[in-house]
N, C-alpha and C positions, 0 to 999 in steps of 0.2 A: 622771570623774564623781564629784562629794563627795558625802558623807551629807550636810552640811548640805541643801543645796536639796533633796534627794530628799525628807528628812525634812520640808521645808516641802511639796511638791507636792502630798499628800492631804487635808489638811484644809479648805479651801474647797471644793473638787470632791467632794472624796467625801463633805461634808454633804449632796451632795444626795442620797445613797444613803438619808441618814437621813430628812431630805423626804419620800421615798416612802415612809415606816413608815406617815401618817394614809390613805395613797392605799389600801392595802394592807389596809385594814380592808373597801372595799366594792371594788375589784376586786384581779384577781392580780397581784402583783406584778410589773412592767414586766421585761422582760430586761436594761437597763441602767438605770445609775443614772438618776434624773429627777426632778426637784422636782413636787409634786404636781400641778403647772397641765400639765406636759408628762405626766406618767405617765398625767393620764387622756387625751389627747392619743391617745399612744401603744396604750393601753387600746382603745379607739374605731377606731382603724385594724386591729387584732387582732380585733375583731368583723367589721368592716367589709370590710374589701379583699379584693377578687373574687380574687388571686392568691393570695394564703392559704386560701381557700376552697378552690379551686381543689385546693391541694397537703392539706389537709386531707380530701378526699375521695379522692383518691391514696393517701394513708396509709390509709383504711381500707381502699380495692380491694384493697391488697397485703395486707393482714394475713386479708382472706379468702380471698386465694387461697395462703395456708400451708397451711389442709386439704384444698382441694380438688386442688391440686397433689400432694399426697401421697394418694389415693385411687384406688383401684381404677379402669380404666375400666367403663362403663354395659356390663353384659351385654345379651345380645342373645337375642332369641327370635323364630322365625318359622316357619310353618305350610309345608307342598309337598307335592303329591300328586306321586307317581311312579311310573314304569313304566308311565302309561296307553294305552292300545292307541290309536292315531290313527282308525281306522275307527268304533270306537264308544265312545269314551270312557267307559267302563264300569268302575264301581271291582269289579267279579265276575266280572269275564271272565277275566284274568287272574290267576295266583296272585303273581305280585310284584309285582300292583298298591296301593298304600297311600298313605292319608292321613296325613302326617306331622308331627309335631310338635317343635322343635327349640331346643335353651338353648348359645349360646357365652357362655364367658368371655376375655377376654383379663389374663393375667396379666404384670405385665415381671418380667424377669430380677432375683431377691433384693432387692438395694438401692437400684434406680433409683427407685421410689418416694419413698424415704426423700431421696436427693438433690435429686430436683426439689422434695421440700418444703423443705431445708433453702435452696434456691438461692431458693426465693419469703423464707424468714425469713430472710435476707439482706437480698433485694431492699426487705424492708418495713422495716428498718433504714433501709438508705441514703432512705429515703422519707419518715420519722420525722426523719432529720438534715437533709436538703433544707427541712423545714419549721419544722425550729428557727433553720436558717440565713438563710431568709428572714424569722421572726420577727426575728430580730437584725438584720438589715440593711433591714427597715421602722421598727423603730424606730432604726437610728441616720440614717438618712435624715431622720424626722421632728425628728431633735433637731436635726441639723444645719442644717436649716432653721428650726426654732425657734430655735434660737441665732442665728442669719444674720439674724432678722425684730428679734432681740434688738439685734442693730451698728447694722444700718441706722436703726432706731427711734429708737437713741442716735448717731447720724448725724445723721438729719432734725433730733433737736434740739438738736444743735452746729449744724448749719447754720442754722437761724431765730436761733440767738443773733449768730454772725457777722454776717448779712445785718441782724440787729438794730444791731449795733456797728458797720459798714458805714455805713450810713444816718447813724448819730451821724456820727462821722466825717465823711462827706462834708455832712452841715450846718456842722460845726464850719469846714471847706474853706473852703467856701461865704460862711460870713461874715468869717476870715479873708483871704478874698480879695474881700473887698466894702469893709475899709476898707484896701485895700493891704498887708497884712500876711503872704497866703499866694502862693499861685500858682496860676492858672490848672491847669496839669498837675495837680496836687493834686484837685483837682474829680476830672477825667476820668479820672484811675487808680483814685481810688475808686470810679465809675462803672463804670469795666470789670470790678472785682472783683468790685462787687454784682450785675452781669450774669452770672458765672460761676458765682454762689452759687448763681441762680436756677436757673443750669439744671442746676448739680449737685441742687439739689433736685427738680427734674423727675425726671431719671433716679435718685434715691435713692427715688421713692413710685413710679414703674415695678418699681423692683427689689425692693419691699416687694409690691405688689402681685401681681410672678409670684411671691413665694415661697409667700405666701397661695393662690395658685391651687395651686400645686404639694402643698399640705399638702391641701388642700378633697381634690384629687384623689387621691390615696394615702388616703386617710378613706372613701372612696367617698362622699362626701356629696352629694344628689341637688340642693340648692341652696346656693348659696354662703355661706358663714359667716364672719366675721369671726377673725383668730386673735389674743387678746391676747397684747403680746410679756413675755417675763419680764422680771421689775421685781426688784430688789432680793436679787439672786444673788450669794452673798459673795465676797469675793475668792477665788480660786483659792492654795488651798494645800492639795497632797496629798502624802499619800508612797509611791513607788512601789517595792516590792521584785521587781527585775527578775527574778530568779532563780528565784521562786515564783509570777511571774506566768508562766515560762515551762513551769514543771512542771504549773500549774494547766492550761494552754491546751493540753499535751499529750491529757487527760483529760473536755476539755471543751468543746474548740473540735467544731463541727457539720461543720465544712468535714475537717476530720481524722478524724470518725467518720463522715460520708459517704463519702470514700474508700477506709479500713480497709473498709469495708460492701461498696462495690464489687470491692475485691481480694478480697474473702472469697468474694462472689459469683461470680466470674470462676473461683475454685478448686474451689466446690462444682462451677460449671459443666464446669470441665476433668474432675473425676471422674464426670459425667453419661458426657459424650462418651467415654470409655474402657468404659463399659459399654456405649454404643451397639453394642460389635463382638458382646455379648452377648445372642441370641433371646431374645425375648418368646415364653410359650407359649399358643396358644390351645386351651381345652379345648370339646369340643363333643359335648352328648348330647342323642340324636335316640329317638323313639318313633314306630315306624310302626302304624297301626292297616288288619288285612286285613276285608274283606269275605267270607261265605261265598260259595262258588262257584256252579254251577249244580247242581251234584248236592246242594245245603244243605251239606257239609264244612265244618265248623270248621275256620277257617286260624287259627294264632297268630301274633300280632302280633312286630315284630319291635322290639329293643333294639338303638343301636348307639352306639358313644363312640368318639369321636377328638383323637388332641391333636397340633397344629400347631405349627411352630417355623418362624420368620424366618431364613434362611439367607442372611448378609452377601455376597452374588458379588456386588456393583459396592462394596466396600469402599473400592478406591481412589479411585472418584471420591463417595463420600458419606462412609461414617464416615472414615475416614483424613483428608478433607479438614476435615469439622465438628472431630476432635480437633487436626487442625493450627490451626486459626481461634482454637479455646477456649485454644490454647498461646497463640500472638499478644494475646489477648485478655487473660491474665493476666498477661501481662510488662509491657503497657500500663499493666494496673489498679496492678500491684505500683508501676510505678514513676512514677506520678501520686502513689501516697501517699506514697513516698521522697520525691519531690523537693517536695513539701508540707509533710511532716512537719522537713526539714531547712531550708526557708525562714523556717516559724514564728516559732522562736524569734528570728533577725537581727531581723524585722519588728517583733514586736514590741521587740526592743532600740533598732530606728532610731526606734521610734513613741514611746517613752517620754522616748528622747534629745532629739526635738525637743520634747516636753510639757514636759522640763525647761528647755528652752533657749530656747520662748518663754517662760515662766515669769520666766525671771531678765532679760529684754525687759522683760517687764510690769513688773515690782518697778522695774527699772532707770528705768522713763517716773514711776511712782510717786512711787517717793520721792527721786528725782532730778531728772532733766527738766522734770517739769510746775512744779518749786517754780523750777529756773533760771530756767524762759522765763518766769513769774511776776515772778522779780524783773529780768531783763531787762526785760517789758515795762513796770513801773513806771519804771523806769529810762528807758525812749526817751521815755515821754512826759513826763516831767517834763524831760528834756532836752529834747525838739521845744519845750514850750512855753515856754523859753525860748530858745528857737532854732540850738541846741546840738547839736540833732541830724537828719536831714532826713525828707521825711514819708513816705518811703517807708519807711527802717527803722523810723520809731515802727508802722507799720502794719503790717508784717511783724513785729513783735515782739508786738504785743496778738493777732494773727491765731493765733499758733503756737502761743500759752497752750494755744488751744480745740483748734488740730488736734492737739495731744500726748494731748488730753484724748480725743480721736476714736481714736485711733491706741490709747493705752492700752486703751481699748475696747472694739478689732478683738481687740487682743491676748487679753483677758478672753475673750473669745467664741471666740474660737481655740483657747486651751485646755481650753476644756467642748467644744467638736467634737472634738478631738484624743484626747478621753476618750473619747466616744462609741466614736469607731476601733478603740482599745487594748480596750473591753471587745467589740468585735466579734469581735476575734481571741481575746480571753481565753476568751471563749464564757460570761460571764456580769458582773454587776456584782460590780464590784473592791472588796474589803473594805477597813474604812477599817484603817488601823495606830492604835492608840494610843497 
């Protein structure tokens, strides 16, 4: 991989990062790059989309249950009369008969408190990240389809200019074979091609059509709306520093602090379950109040406190097995983030690889390609019409001009999705170099 082309790959692409500086003035900043018509796009779906909603009320569940996770449980209090005689139910008859009044607490063992909060301030991490990750992947969704509405758009009208130049052509046919000069076949290949145009064009305004539905949809838009496609998106030239975009992605990617969140989690969880084998105390004070008896004696009421502990005897088949589960549980968590954390960076290397290598495609159809089959196509038909060359290549030669022009494009458009990707994984929009 040269610095020349790398040093060319930023600057078309990452002006659109600059684009979104006017968008940025009246909503927040898009999570990747996007030229103003897509950032409010994307903007609009961030308000919008029930799944984000969704995870956005999740992130706060979890952020409230940090305290309540770490709290005391609800004491208890409750009333009993006792020792009452069954034949007459008489709170005087009896001297250890009393109406009682009683407060338990359940306290846990020192730190479990403290970890079941820290295992909910975990869980509200990984909750936080899940919903940056799905910001990032609604918007690069949207762009990828905005860019995809962008080919096809400039599709449709490569193909109305073809089936335009088609048409020429087979009049031209037409009248060379009306005073003997062309050939029959001539006619009817052009014919067949203009037939092929047509229905490329059917299924190119199908395929404009679902994308349009597809974006309505991800919008949550309640009737259907029109999407203009982007016009006048400069050519693609950025430059991409692999090495910093992988240190950034370490730092910043949602999907790697999602998992860190969950291994953390899974750790706080294992040292929950180690104190499970540790009683919880319950404390309980009780106030009896006595009745005088028959002879009027003052009885005094009676005071009594008691403190209860959970004694672990089926250890083996509950805590032993919960602490063997929370082990299982963090080896899993640990090593989701391992084998994430070490795929990253490749990903992003292979993602960049191919940004550069359509890239030097593109340039290649540019300023190459489209000027040969240009001067090709001048070339057959000044030769067909003097009959030097036959009518199939002049046609295949005017035909290529336009599809190199389609193809280069695809390619354009390819590259701003490709971007999309990279800053998915980067876990933000990629700075331009200068």
């Amino acid at each position: 991989m040269t610095n020349k082309p790398i040093h060319r790959i930023l600057g078309g692409l990452l002006v659109i990062g600059l684009c979104a500086a006017g968008y940025g003035e009246t909503e927040a900043s898009p999570p990747i790059s996007a030229p103003p018509a897509l950032a409010r796009i994307i903007a609009e779906g961030a308000r919008n989309n029930q799944f984000l909603k969704a995870l956005e009320a999740e992130v706060e569940a979890a952020k409230e249950r940090i305290v309540s996770a770490g709290a005391l449980p609800d004491p208890k209090i409750g009333v009993a009369a006792l020792n009452m005689p069954t034949d007459s139910f008489r709170f005087d008859e009896e001297p250890m008969t009393q109406k009682q009044i009683a407060v338990e607490q359940t306290v846990p063992w020192l730190s479990k408190l403290g970890l079941k909060s820290e295992a909910m301030s975990k869980n509200a991490r990984l909750k936080a990240a899940e919903l940056t990750s799905a910001k990032l992947s609604l918007a690069r969704d949207i762009a990828n389809d905005y860019y995809e509405i962008g080919y096809v758009t400039q599709s449709q009208k490569i193909n109305a200019k073809l089936r335009k130049m088609v048409r020429r052509i087979r009049r031209d046919a037409e009248s060379r074979y009306a005073v003997g000069k062309g050939l029959q076949q001539n006619i009817f290949q052009a014919e067949v091609e203009l037939s092929r145009l047509q229905d490329e064009a059917i299924m190119l305004e199908n395929r404009r059509q679902t994308l349009v539905d597809h974006i309505n949809a991800l919008l949550n838009r309640k009737a259907y709306q029109p999407i203009e496609p982007p016009e006048n998106l400069p050519a693609p030239d950025f430059a991409l520093n692999i090495s910093q975009l992988k240190q950034t992605a370490f730092s910043t990617n949602p999907d790697l602090e999602r998992l860190k969140a969950g291994a953390e989690r899974a750790q706080a969880d294992l040292k929950l379950s180690q104190k499970a084998y540790y009683p919880d105390f319950n404390f309980r004070l009780a106030y009896g109040q006595r009745d005088e008896d028959f002879s009027d004696r003052d009885l005094p009421d009676f005071f009594s406190a008691a403190v209860m502990i959970d004694i672990p005897v089926w250890h083996r088949t509950k805590q032993a097995k919960e602490f063997a589960a929370a082990g299982h549980q963090l080896r899993s968590a640990e090593n989701r983030y391992t084998d994430f954390k070490r795929r990253l960076p490749y990903e992003i290397k292979t993602l960049a690889a191919e940004i550069e290598d359509t890239l030097q495609r593109y340039q290649l159809y540019v300023n190459e390609l489209l000027l040969q089959a240009e001067q090709w196509a001048r070339s057959s038909l000044d030769a067909y019409e003097v009959g030097k060359a036959p009518f199939d290549t002049m046609i295949d030669a005017r035909m290529r001009v336009l599809r190199y022009k389609r193809e280069a494009s695809r390619l354009k458009f390819t590259i701003y999705q490709k971007r999309a990707d990279l800053e998915v994984l980067v876990g933000k929009p990629l700075p331009i170099r200068h």
